[in-house]
KEGU-483508 format. One line per 4 residues: number of its first residue (from 1); for each residue x, y, z of C-alpha. Coordinates in Angstrom, 3 decimals. Each point is the difference from the previous one (the first is absolute). Layout:
REM KEGU-483508
NUM> X,Y,Z | ...
REM end
This chain:
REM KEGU-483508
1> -108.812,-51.541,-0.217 | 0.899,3.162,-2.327 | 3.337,1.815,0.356 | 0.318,2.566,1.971
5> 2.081,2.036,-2.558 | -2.966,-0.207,-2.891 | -3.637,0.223,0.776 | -3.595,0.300,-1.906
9> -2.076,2.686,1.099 | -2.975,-0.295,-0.891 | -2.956,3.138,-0.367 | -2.821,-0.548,1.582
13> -2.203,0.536,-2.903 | 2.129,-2.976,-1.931 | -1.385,-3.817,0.298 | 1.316,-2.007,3.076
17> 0.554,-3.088,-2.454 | 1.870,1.874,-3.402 | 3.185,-0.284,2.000 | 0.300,-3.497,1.393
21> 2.497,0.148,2.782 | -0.209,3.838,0.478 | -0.749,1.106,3.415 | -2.716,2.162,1.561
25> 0.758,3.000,1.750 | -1.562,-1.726,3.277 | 2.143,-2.821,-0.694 | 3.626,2.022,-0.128
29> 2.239,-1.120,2.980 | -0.581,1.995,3.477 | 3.307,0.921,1.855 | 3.121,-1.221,-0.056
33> 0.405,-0.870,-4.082 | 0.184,3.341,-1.854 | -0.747,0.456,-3.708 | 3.073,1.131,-1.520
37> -0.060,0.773,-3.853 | 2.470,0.130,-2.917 | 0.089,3.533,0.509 | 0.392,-0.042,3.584
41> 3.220,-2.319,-0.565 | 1.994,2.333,-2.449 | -1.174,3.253,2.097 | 1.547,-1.582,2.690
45> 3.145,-1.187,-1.608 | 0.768,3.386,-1.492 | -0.181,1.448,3.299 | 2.391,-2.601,1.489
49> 2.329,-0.301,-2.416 | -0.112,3.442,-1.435 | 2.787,1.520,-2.559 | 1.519,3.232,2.127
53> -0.130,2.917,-2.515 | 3.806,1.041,-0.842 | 3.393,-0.362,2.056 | 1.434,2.285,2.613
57> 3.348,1.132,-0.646 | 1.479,-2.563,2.888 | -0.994,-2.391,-1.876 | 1.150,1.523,-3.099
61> 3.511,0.100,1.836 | 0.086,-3.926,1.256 | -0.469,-0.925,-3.671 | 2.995,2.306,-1.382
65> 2.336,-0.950,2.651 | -0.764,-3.875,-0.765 | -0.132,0.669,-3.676 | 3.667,1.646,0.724
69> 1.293,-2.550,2.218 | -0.635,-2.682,-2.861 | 1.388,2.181,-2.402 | 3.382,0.219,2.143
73> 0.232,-3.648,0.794 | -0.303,-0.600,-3.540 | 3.098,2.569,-0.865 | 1.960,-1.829,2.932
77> -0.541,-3.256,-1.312 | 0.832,0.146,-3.584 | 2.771,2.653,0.811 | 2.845,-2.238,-0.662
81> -1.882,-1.233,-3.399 | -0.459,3.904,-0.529 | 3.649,0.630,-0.138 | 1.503,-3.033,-1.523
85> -2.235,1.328,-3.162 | 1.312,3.442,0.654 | 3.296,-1.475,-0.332 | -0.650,-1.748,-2.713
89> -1.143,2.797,-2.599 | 2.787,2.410,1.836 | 2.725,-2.838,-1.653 | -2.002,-0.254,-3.312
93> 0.357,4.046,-0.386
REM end
């Protein structure tokens, strides 16, 4: 039994017995099993899984407001660490 993913076709003007284990064309599966190639696979998973083509400018905004939340969290937490350096080179000068 051959995969269904990779199959031998073979011409008609070709010898039934160079290809041992290749398949006629009156021999392929009827109904039900399909042949599906290589080809056929990545077509498909392009299609599903496609990039999108650029950003809208929604989604442009979501990442600057997250980007600035972080950014602000950050300043709040080291704030304290912030000034006691401040302080610091203020009593050096």
């Amino acid at each position: 039994m051959s995969s269904s993913f990779a199959r031998i076709r073979v011409d008609s003007t070709s010898s039934r017995t160079a290809l041992p284990g290749a398949q006629s064309a009156s021999e392929l599966p009827k109904g039900g099993e399909s042949i599906v190639t290589f080809t056929d696979l990545v077509a498909y998973l392009r299609a599903r899984f496609g990039v999108e083509e650029g950003q809208t400018m929604a989604e442009y905004g979501v990442v600057l407001a997250v980007i600035t939340a972080l950014v602000v969290a950050a300043i709040l937490a080291l704030s304290g660490a912030i000034a006691d350096a401040l302080n610091t080179v203020k009593g050096y000068l």
